[in-house]
C-alpha positions in Angstrom: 0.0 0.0 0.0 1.4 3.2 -0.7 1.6 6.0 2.2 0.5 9.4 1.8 2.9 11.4 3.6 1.6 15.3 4.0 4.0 18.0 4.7 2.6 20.7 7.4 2.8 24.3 5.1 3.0 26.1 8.7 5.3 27.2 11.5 5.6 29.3 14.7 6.2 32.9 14.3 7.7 35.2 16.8 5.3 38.2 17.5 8.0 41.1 18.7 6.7 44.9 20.0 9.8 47.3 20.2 12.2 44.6 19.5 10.8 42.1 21.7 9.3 39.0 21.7 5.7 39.6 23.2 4.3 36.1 22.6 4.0 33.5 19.0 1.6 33.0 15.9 0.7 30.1 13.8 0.6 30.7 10.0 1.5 29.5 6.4 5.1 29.2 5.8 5.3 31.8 3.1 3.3 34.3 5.5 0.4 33.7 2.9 -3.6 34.1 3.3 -5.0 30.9 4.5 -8.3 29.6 3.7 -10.3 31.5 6.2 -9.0 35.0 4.8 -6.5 35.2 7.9 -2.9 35.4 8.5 -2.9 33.9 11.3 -5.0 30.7 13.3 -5.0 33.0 16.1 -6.0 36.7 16.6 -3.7 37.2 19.7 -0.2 36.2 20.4 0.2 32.6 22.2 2.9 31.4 24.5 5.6 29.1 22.8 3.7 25.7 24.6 -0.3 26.7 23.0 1.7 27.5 19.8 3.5 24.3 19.4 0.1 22.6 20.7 -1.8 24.8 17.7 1.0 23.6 15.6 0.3 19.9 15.9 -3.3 20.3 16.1 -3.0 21.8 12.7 -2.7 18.9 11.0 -5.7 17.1 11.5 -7.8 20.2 10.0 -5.4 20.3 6.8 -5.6 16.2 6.5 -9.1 16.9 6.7 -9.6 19.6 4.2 -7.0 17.9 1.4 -8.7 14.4 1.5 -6.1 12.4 3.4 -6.8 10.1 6.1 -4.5 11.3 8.9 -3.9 7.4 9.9 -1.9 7.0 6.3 1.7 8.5 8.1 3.0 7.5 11.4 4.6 10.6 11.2 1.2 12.4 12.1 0.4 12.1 15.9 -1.5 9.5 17.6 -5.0 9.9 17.5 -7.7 8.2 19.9 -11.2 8.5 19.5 -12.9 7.1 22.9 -16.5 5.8 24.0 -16.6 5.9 27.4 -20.2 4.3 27.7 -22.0 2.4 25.3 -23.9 -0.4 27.0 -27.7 0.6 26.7 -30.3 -2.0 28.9 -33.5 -1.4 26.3 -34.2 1.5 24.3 -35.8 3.3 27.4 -32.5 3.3 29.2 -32.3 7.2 29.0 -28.3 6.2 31.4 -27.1 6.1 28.2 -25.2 7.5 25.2 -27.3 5.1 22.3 -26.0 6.3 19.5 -22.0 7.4 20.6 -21.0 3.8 19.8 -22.2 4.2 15.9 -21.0 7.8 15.6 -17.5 6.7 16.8 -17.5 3.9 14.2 -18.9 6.4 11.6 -16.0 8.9 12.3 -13.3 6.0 12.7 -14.2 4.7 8.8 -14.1 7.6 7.7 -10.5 9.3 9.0 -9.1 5.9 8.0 -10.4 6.2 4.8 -8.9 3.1 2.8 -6.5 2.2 5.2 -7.2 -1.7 6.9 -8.4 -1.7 10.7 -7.3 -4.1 13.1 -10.5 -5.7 15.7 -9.9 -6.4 19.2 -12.9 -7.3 21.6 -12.8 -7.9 25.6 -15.1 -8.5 27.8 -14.9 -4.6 28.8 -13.8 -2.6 25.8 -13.6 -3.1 22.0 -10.7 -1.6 20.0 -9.7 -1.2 16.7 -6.8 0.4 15.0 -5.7 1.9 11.6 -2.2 2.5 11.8 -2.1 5.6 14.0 -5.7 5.9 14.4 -7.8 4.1 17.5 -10.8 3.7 18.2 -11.3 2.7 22.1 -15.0 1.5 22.6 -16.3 0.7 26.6 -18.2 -2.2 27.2 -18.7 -0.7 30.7 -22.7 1.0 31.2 -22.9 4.6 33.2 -24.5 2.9 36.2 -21.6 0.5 36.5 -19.2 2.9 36.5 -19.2 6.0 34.8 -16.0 6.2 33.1 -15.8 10.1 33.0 -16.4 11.7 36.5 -16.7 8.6 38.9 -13.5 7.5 40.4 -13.8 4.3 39.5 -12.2 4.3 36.1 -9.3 4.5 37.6 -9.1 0.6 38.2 -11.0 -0.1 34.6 -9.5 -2.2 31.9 -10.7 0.1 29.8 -9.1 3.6 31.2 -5.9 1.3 30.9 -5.8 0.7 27.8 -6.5 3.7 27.3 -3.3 5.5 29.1 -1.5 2.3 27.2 -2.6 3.8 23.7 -1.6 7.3 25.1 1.4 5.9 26.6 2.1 4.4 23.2 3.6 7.8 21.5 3.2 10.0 24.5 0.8 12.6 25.8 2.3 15.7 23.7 1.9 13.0 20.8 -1.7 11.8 21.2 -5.1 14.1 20.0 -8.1 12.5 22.3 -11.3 12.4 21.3 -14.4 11.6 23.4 -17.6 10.6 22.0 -20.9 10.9 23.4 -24.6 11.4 22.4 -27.7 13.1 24.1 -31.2 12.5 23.5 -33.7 14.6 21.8 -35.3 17.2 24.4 -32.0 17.2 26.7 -30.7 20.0 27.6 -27.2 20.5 25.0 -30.6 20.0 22.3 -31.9 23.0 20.6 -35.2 22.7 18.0 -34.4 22.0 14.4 -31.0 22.2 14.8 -28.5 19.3 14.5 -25.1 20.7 16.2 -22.0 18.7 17.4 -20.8 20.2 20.4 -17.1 20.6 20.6 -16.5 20.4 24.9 -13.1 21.3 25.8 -10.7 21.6 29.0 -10.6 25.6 30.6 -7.8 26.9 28.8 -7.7 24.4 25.5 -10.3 27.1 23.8 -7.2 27.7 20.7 -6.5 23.7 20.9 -9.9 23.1 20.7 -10.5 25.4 17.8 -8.9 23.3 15.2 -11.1 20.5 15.7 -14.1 22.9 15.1 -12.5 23.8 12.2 -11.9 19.9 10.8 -15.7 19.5 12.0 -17.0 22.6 10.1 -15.0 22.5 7.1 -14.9 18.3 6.7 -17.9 17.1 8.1 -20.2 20.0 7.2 -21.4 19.9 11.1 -23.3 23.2 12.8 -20.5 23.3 15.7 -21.0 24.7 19.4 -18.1 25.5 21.8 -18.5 24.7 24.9 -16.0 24.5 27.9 -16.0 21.8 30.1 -17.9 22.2 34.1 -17.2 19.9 36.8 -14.9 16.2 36.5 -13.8 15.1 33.6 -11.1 12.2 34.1 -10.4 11.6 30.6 -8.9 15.8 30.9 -7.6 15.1 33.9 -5.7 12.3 33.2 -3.7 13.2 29.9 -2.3 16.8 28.9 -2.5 15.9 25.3 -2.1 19.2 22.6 -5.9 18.2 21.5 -8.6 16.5 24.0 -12.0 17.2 23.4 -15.4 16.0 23.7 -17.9 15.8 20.6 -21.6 15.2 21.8 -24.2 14.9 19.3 -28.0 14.5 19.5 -29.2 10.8 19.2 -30.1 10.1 15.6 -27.3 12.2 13.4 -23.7 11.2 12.6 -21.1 12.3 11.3 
């Protein structure tokens, strides 16, 4: 099979004010316009660590927008897409996320694009990889244990092989994304209007925006940012460059 290797157009720019170096912007190479008639990915200047993070996270949006599944170089970072719940008892069980499980697949196929995925299924998770790209599926139902504010996932197979996939290339290495689903009348639902909410961790607003962008421009998807309230072990347990949470309404897909 051949591999499509893709070659990042951008760097880190120095922002300076009176000869000094007030802070760093992401852009083309060449300085050019990007697609978004900007300059820049960011309005204000960043610190060196969001702007190598904005770097990275790049790459996913510009795989996106050029066709390439981002799991065809190992180059490209390690990319996890994660169901922490989706064991349903009936289709009145309103304790869970019924349709995360077949948005995840539905993303998974189509960032591998043609590449082969390998199967594996325990009794507590079921994972499948394409080259760089995972998808990490629980087995596990919220009332059991719910993987992402209860400490109880600490001691899950599951959140194991999880920090083993991380582990695997290293948190600054890895992009994390959570999937789950909401039904129709929750609250994160608005009439007539199928959105994808983009949660984030405080302060991962920049990070965060480049999957928006992937989401927007790829998948055609009304996007909502939202930062992220209370627990969330999945954030508190990796400081990867890109880890976000995509909720959408039970029913769509990507």
């Amino acid at each position: 099979m051949i591999k499509c290797i893709i070659k990042m157009p951008y760097k880190i720019f120095p922002v300076r004010k009176g000869g000094k170096v007030i802070g760093y912007k992401v852009g083309k190479k060449d300085r050019g316009i990007m697609d978004n008639g900007r300059r820049y990915l960011s309005d204000k200047p960043l610190s060196k660590k969001r702007a190598e993070a904005q770097l990275k996270a790049v790459g996913i949006s510009e795989a996106g927008r050029m066709g390439s599944p981002i799991s065809l170089d190992r180059q490209k970072k390690n990319v996890v897409i994660f169901v922490p719940h989706s064991e349903c008892f009936g289709d009145e069980d309103d304790q869970c996320d019924k349709d995360a499980r077949k948005q995840s697949v539905t993303l998974f196929d189509k960032m591998r694009g043609a590449t082969p995925a390998i199967r594996k299924e325990t009794l507590d998770y079921v994972h499948q990889n394409a080259d760089n790209l995972h998808l990490l599926v629980s087995r596990i139902h919220r009332n059991e244990c719910d993987m992402l504010h209860g400490e109880c996932s600490r001691n899950t197979k599951v959140m194991q092989k999880l920090k083993d996939l991380v582990a695997s290339r290293g948190h600054n290495e890895t992009f994390i994304m959570t999937i789950k689903s909401f039904p129709r009348g929750d609250e994160l639902d608005r009439p007539n209007d199928d959105h994808l909410i983009v949660e984030y961790p405080r302060g991962k607003r920049t990070e965060a925006n480049l999957i928006r962008e992937v989401m927007e421009d790829t998948f055609g998807k009304n996007v909502v940012m939202k930062s992220e309230k209370g627990k969330n072990m999945v954030y508190d347990s990796f400081d990867s460059p890109v880890n976000v949470t995509l909720m959408m309404r039970d029913g769509t897909n990507f």
